[in-house]
PyMOL CGO cylinders between C-alpha atoms (Angstrom):
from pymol import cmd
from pymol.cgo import CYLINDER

trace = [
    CYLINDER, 253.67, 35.30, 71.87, 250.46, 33.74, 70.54, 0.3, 1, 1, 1, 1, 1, 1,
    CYLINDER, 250.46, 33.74, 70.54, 250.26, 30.62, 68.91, 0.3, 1, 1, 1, 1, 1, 1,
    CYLINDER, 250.26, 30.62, 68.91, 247.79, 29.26, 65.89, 0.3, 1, 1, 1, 1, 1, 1,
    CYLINDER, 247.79, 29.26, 65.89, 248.63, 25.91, 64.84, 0.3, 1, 1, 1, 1, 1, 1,
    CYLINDER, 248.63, 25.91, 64.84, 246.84, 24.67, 62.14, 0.3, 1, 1, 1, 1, 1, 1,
    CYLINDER, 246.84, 24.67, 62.14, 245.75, 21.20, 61.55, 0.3, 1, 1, 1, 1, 1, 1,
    CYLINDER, 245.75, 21.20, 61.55, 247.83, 18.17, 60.36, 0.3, 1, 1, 1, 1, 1, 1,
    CYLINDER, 247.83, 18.17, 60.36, 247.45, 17.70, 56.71, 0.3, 1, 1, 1, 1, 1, 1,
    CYLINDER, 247.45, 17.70, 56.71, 248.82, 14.31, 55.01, 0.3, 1, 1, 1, 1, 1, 1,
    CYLINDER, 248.82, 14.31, 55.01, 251.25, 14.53, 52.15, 0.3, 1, 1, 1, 1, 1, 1,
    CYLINDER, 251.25, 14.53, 52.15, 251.97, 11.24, 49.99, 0.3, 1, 1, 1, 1, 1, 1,
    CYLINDER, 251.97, 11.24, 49.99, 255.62, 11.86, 50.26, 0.3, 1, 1, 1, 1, 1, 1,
    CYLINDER, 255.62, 11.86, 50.26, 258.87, 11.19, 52.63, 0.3, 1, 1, 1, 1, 1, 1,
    CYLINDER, 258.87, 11.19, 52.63, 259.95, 14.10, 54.51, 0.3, 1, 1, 1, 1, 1, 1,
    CYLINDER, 259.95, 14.10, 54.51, 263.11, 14.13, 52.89, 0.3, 1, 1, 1, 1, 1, 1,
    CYLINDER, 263.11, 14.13, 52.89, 261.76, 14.89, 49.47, 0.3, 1, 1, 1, 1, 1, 1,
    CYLINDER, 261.76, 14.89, 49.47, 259.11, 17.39, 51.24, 0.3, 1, 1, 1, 1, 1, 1,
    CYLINDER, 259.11, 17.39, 51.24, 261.76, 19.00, 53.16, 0.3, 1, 1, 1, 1, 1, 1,
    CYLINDER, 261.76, 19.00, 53.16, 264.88, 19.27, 50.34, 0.3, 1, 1, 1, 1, 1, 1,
    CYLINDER, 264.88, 19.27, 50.34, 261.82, 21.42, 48.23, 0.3, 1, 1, 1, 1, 1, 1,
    CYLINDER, 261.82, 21.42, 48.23, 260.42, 23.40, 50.84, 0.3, 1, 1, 1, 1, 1, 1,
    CYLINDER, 260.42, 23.40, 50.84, 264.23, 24.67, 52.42, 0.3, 1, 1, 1, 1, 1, 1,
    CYLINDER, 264.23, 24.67, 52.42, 264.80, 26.32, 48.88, 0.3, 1, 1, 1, 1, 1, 1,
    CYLINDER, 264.80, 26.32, 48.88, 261.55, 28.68, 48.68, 0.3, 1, 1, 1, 1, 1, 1,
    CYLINDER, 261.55, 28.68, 48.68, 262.73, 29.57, 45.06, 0.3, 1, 1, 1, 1, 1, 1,
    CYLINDER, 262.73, 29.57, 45.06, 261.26, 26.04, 44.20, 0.3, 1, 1, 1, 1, 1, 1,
    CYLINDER, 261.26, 26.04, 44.20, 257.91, 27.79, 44.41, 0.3, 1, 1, 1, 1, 1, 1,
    CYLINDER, 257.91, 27.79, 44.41, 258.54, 29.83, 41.87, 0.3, 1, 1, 1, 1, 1, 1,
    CYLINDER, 258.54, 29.83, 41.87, 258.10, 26.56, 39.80, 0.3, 1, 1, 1, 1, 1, 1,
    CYLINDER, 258.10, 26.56, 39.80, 254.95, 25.67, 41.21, 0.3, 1, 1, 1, 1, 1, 1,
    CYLINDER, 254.95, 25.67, 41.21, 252.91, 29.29, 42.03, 0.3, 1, 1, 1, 1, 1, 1,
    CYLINDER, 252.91, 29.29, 42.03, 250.10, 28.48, 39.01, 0.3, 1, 1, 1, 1, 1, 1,
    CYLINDER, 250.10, 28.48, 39.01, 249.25, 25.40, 42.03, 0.3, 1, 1, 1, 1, 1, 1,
    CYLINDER, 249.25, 25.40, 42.03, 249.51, 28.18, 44.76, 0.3, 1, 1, 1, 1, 1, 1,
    CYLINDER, 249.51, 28.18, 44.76, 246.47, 30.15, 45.79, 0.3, 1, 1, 1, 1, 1, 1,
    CYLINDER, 246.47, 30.15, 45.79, 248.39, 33.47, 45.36, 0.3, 1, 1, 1, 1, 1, 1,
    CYLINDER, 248.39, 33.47, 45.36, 245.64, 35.78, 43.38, 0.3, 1, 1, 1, 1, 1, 1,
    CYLINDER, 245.64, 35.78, 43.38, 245.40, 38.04, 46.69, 0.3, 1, 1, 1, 1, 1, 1,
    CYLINDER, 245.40, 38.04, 46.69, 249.81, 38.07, 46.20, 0.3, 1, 1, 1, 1, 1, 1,
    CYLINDER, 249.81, 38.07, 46.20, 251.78, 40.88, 44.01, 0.3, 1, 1, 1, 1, 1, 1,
    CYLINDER, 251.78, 40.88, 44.01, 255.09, 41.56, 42.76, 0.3, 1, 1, 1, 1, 1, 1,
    CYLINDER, 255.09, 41.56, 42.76, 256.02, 37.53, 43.71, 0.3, 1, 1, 1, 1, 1, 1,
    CYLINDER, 256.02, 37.53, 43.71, 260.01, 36.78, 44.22, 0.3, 1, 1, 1, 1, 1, 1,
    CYLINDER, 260.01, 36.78, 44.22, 260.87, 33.80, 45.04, 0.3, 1, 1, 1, 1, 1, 1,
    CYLINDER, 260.87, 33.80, 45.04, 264.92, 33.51, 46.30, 0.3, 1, 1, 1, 1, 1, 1,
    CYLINDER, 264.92, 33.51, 46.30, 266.71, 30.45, 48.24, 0.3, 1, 1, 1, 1, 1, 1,
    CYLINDER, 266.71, 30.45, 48.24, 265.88, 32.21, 51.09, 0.3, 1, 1, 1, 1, 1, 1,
    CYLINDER, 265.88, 32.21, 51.09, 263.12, 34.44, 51.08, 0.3, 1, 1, 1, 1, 1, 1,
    CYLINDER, 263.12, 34.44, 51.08, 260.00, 35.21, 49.67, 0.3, 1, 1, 1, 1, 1, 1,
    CYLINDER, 260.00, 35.21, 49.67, 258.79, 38.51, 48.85, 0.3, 1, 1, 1, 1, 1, 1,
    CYLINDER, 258.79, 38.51, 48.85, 255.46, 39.64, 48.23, 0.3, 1, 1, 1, 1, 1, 1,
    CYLINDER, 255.46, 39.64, 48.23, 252.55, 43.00, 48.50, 0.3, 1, 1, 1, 1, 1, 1,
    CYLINDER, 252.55, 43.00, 48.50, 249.61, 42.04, 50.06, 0.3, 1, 1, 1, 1, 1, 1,
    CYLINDER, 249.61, 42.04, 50.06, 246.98, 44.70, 49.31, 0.3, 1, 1, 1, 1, 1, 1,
    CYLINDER, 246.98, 44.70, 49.31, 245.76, 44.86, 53.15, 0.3, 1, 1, 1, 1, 1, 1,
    CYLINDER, 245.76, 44.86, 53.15, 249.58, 44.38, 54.69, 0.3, 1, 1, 1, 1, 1, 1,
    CYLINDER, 249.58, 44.38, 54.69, 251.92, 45.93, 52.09, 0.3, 1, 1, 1, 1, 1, 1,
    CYLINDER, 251.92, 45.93, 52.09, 255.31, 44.64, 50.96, 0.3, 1, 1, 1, 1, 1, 1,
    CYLINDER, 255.31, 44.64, 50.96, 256.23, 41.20, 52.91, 0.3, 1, 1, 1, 1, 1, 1,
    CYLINDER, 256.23, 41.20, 52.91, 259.26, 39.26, 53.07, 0.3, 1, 1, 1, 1, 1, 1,
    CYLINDER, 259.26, 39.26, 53.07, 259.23, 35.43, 54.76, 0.3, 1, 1, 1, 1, 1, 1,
    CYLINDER, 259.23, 35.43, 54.76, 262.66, 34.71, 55.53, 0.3, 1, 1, 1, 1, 1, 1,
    CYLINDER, 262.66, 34.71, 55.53, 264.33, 31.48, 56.72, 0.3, 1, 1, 1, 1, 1, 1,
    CYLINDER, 264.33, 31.48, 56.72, 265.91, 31.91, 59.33, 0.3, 1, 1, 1, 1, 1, 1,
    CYLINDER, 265.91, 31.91, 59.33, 266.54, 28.41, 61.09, 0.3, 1, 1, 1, 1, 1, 1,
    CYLINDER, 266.54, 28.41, 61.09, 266.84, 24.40, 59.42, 0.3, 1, 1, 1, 1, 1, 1,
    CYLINDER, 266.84, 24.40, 59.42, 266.28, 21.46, 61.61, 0.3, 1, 1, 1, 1, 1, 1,
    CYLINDER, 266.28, 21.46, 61.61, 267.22, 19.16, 58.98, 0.3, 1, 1, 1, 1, 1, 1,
    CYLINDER, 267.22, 19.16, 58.98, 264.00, 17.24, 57.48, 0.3, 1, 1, 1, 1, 1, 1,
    CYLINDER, 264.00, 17.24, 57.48, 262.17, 18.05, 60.28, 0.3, 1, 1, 1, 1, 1, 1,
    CYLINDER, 262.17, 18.05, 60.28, 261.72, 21.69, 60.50, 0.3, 1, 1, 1, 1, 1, 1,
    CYLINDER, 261.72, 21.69, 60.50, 261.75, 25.15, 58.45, 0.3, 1, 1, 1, 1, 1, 1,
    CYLINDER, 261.75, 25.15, 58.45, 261.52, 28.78, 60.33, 0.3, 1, 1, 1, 1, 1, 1,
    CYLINDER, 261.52, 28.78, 60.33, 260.98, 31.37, 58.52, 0.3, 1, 1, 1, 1, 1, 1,
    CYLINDER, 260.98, 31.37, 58.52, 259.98, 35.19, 60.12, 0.3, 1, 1, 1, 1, 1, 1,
    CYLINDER, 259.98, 35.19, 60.12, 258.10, 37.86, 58.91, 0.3, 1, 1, 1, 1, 1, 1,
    CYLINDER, 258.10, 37.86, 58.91, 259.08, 40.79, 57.96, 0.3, 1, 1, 1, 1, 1, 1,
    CYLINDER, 259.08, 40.79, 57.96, 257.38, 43.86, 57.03, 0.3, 1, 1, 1, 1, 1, 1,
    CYLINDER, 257.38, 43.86, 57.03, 254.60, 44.12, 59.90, 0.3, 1, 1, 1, 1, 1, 1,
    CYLINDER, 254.60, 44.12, 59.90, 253.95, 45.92, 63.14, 0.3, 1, 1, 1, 1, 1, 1,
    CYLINDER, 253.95, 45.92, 63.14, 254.62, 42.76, 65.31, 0.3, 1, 1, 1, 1, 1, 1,
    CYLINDER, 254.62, 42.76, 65.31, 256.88, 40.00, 65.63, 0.3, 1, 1, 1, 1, 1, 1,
    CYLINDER, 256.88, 40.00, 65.63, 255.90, 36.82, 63.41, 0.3, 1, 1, 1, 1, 1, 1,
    CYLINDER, 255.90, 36.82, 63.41, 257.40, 33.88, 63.55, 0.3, 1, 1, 1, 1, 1, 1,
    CYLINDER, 257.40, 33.88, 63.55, 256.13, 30.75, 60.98, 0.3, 1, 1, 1, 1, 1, 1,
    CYLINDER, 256.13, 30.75, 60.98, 257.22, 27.44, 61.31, 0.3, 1, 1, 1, 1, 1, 1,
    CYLINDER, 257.22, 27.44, 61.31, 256.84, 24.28, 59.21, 0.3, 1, 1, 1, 1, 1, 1,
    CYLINDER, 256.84, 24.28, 59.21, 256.83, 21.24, 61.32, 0.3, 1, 1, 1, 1, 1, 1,
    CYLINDER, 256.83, 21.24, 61.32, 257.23, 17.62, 59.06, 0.3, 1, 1, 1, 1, 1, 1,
    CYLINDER, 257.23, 17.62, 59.06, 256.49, 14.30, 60.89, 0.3, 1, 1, 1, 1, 1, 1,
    CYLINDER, 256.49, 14.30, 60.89, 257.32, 10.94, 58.54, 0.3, 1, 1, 1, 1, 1, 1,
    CYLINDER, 257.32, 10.94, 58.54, 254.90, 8.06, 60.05, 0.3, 1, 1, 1, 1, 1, 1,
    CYLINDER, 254.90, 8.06, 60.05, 255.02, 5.64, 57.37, 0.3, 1, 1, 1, 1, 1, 1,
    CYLINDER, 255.02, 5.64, 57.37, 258.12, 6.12, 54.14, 0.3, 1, 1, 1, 1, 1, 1,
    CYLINDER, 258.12, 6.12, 54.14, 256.03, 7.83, 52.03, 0.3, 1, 1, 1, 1, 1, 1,
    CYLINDER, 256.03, 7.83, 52.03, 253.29, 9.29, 54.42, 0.3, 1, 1, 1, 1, 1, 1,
    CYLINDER, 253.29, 9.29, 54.42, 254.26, 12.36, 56.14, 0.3, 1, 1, 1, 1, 1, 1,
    CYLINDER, 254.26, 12.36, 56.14, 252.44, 15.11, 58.39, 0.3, 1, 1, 1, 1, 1, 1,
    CYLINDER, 252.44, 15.11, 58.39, 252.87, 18.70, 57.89, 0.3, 1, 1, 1, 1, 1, 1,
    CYLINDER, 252.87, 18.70, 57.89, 251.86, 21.45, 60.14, 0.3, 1, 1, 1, 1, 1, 1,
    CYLINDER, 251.86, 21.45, 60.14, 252.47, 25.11, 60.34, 0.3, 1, 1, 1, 1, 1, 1,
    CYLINDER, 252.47, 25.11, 60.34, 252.50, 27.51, 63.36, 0.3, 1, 1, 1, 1, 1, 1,
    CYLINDER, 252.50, 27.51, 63.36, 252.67, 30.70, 63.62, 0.3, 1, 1, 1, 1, 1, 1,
    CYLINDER, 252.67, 30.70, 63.62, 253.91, 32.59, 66.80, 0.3, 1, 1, 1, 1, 1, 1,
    CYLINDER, 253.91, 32.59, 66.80, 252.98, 36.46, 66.67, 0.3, 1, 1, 1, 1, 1, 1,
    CYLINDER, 252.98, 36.46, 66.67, 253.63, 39.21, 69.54, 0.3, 1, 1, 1, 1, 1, 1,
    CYLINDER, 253.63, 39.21, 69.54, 250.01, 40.53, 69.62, 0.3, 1, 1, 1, 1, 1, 1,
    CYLINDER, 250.01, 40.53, 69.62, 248.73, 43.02, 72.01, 0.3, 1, 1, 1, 1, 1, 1,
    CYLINDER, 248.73, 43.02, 72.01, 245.73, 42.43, 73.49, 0.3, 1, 1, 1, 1, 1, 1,
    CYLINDER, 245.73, 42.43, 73.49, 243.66, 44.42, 70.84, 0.3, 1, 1, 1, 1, 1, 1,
    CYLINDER, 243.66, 44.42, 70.84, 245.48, 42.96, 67.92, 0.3, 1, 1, 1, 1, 1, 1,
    CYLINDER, 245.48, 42.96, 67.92, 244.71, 39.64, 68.65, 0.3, 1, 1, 1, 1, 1, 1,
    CYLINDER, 244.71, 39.64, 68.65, 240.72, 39.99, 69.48, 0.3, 1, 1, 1, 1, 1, 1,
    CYLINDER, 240.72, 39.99, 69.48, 240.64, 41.50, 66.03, 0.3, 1, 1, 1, 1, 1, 1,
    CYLINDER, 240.64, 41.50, 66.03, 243.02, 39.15, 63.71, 0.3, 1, 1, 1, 1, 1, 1,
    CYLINDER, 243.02, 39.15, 63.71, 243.37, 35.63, 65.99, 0.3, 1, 1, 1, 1, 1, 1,
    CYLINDER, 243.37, 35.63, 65.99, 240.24, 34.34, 63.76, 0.3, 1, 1, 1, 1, 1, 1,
    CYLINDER, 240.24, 34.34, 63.76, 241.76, 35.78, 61.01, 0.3, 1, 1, 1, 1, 1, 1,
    CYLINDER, 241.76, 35.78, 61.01, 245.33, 34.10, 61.36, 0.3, 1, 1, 1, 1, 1, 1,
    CYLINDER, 245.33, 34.10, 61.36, 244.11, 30.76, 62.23, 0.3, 1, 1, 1, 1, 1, 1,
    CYLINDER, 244.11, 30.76, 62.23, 242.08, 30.70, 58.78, 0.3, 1, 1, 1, 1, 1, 1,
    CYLINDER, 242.08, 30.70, 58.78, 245.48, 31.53, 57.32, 0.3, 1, 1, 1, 1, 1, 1,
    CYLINDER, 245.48, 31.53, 57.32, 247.62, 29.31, 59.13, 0.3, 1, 1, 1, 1, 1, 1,
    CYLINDER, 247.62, 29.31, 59.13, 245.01, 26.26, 58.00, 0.3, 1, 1, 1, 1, 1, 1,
    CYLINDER, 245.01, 26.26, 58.00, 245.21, 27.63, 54.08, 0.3, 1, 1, 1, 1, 1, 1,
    CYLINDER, 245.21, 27.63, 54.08, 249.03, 27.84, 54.55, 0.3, 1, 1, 1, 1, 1, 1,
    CYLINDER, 249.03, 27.84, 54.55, 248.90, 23.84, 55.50, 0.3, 1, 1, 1, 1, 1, 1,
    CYLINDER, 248.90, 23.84, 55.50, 246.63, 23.12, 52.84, 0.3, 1, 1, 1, 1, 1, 1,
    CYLINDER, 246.63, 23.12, 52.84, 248.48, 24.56, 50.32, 0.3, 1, 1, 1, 1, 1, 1,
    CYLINDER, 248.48, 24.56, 50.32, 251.75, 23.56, 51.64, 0.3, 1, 1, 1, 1, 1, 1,
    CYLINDER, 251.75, 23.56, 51.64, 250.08, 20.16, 51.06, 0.3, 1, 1, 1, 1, 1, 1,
    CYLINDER, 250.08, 20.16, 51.06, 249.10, 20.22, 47.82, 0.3, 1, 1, 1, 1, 1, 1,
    CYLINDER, 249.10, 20.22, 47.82, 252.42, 20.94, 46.36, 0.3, 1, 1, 1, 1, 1, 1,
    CYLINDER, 252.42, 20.94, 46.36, 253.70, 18.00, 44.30, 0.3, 1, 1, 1, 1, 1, 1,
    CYLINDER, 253.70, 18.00, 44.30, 256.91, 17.27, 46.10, 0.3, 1, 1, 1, 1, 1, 1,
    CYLINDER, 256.91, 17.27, 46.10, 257.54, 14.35, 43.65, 0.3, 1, 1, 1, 1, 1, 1,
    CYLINDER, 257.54, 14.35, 43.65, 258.03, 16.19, 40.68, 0.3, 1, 1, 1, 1, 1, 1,
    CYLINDER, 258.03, 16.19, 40.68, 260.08, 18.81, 42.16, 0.3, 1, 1, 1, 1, 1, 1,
    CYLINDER, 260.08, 18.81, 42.16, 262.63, 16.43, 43.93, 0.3, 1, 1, 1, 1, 1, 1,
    CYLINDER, 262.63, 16.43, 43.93, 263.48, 12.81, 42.37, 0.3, 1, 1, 1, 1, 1, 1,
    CYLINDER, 263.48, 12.81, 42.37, 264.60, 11.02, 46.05, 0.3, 1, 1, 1, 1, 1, 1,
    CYLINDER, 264.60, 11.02, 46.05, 266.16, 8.40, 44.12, 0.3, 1, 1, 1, 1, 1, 1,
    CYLINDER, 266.16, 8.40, 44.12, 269.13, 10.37, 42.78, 0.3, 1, 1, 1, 1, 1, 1,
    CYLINDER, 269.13, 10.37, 42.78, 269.72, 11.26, 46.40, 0.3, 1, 1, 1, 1, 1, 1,
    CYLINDER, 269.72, 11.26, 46.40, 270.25, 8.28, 49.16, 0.3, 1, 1, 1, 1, 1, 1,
    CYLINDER, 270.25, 8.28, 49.16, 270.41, 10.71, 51.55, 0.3, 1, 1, 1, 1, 1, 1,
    CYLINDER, 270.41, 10.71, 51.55, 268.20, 9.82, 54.87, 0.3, 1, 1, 1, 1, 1, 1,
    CYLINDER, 268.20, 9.82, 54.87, 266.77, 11.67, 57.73, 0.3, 1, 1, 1, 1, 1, 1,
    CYLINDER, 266.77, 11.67, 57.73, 267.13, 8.89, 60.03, 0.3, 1, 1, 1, 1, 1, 1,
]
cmd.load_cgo(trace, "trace")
């Protein structure tokens, strides 16, 4: 499997509030006019999965698959030639300054990844950017919750 990790972006959040919206992908149905999904059709958003049409690709569906609570979301792609595998990685430094990074594990062949590695590091990076720019704050209220990772 090869991996593309993108870069760290900081989110002015904790991880629990990131986390308790991004394990329920039908919050981004609330949120896709903040989402850079123009090059998306026929968006569904469900607890679980996400289903889309990307002109190039076709019909997609992310699907969770694994929950490390606060810490970690794995969702895999279905749809394409290959085995893909996308995780979302939180790391809380400070209580309302977390890092979030996404990899992406996918069985290439050797052709397949001279031609798209460039390609799916870009999107790995735009993933994490816009993962980023979600407002978690208005989506979850942490104060009705006491709830803790630690």
């Amino acid at each position: 499997m090869t991996e593309f990790v993108s870069e760290v972006m900081r989110i002015n959040a904790s991880e629990r509030t990131i986390y308790m919206v991004l394990e329920d992908l039908s919050n981004f149905g609330k949120i896709k006019n903040v989402l850079p999904v123009e090059q998306f059709k026929d968006l569904t958003f469900e607890r679980d999965n996400i289903h889309l049409t990307i002109e190039r690709l076709g019909k997609l569906t992310l699907r969770i698959t694994e929950r490390n609570y606060c810490n970690l979301i794995k969702l895999v792609v279905e749809g394409v030639p290959f085995k893909v595998d996308l995780y979302v990685q939180l790391m809380q430094t400070l209580p309302i300054d977390t890092g979030i990074k996404v990899i992406i594990r996918a069985d290439l062949n050797p052709m397949l990844k001279g031609m798209l590695s460039k390609e799916i590091l870009r999107a790995v990076n735009k993933i994490a950017y816009a993962l980023s720019e979600i407002p978690y704050k208005d989506l979850y209220d942490e104060n009705n919750d006491r709830g803790s990772c630690f």
